[in-house]
C-alpha positions as CSV (number, residue, x, y, z in Angstrom):
1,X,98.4,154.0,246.7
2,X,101.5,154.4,248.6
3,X,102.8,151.3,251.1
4,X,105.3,151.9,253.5
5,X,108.4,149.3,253.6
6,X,110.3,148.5,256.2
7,X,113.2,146.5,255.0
8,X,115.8,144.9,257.4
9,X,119.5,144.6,255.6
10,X,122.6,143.4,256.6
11,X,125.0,146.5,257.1
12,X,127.7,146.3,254.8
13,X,128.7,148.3,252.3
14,X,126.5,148.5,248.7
15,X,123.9,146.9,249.7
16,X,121.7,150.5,249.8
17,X,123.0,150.9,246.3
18,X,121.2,147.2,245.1
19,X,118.2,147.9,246.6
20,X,118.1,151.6,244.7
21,X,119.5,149.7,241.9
22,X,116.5,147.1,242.2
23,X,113.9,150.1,242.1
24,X,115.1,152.0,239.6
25,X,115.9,148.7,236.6
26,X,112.0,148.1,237.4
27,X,111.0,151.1,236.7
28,X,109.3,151.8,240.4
29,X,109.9,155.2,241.9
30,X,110.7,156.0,245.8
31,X,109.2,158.5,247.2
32,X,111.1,158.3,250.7
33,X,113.8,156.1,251.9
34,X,115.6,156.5,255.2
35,X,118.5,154.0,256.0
36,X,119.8,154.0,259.6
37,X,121.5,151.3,261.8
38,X,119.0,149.1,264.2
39,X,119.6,148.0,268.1
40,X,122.2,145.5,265.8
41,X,125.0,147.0,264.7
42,X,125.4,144.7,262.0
43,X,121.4,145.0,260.6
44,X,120.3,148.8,259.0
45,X,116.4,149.1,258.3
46,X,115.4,150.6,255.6
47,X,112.1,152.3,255.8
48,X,110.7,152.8,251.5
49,X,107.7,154.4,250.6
50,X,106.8,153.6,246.8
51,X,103.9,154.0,245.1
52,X,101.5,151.5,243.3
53,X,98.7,148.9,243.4
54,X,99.1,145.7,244.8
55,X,101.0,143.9,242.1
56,X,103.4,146.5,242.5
57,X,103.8,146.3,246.1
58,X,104.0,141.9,245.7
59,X,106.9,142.6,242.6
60,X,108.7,144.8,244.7
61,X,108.8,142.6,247.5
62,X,109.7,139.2,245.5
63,X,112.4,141.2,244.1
64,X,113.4,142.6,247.2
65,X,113.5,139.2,248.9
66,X,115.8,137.7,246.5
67,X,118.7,140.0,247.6
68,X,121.0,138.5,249.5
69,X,121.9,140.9,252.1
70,X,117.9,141.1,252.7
71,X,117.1,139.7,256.1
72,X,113.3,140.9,255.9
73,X,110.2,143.0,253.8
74,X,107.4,144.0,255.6
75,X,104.7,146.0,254.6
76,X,103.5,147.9,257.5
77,X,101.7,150.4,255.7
78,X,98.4,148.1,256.5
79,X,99.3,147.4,260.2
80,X,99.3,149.2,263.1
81,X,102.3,151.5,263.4
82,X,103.7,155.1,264.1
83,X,105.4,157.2,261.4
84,X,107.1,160.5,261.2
85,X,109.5,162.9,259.5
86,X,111.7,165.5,260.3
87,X,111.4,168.3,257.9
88,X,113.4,172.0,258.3
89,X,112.1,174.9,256.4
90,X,113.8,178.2,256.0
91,X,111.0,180.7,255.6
92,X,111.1,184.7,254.9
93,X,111.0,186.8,257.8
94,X,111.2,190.3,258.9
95,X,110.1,192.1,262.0
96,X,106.8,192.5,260.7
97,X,105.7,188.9,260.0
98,X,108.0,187.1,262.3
99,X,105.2,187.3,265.4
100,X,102.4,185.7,262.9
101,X,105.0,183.1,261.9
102,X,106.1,182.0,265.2
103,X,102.3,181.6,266.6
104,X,101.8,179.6,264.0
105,X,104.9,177.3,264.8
106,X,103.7,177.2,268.1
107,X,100.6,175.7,267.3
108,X,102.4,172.7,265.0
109,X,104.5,172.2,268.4
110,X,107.6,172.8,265.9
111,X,110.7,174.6,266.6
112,X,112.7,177.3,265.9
113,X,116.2,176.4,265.1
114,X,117.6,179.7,263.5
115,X,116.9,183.1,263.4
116,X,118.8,186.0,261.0
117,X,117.5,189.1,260.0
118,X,115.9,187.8,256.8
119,X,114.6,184.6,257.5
120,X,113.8,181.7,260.3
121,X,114.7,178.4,260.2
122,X,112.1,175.9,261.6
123,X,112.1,172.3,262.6
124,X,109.1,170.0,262.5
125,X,108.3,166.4,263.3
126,X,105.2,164.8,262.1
127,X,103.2,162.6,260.4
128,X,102.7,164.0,256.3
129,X,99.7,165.7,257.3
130,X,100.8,167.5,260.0
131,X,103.9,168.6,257.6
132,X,102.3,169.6,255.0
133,X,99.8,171.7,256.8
134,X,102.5,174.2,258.3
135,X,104.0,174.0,254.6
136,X,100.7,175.3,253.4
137,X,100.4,178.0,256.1
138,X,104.0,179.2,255.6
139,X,104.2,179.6,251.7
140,X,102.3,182.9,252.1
141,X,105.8,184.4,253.5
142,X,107.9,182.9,250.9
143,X,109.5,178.9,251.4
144,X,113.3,179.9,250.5
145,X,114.5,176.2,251.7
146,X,113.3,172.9,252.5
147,X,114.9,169.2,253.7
148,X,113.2,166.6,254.4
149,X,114.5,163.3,255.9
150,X,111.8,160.6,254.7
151,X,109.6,158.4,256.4
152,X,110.6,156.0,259.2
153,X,107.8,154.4,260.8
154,X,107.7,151.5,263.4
155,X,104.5,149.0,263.9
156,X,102.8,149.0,267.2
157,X,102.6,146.5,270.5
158,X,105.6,143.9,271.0
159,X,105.4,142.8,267.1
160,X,109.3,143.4,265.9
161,X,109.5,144.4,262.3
């Protein structure tokens, strides 16, 4: 089962490297991580998707709540909340596929970013589902590329996370 994390940090230097550090002398894997600064210049959020059962998810919390520059875990995976991810793919393209592929961007509501002779570069934001949808559509003309930025997610109504 995978639980989203969001996990509020003070923002100094290292501290992403002990919470990666934390992970990976457990033995847990991440699946995504995004780091970014809050409202607060001096707080980042984390947002960690990891993958296990519940005594996972309650090991990896403990351990995350004894860092020091930790301010707050939530798991908000259960609640209420909105996620996306910004994903750019670089697909094949030549003049005779490029109308099939762009009606089928059209209907993700994703973007395209670049165009060459040889290839188009499109932007999409969405939950996983929605991603890897147009990723399943689009292989047929040959992925050459793909980046992904990891989950964020934030939890509905006035509750602050």
């Amino acid at each position: 089962m995978k639980h989203t994390l969001a996990v509020l940090v003070e923002n100094r230097h290292g501290v992403l490297s002990r919470v990666a550090g934390l992970f990976s002398r457990r033995g847990y894997n991440i699946d995504s991580l995004a780091v970014g600064v809050t409202e607060d210049p001096t707080i980042s959020r984390m947002t960690i998707v990891v993958r296990g059962d519940d005594r996972v998810l309650e090991q990896v919390v403990k351990q995350l709540n004894k860092l020091i520059d930790v301010i707050r875990v939530t798991d908000i995976e259960s609640e209420d909340s909105v996620d996306r991810e910004l994903v750019l793919i670089k697909v094949a393209s030549d003049v005779n596929t490029r109308a099939e592929i762009i009606q089928i961007v059209d209907i993700f509501r994703a973007r395209i970013v670049d165009v060459s002779t040889k290839s188009l570069i499109i932007e999409i934001t969405g939950n996983e589902d929605k991603i890897l949808a147009l990723e399943k559509l689009l292989r047929p003309f040959g992925i050459k590329e793909l980046a992904r930025t990891g989950k964020i997610a934030l939890t509905r109504g006035a509750k602050k996370v």
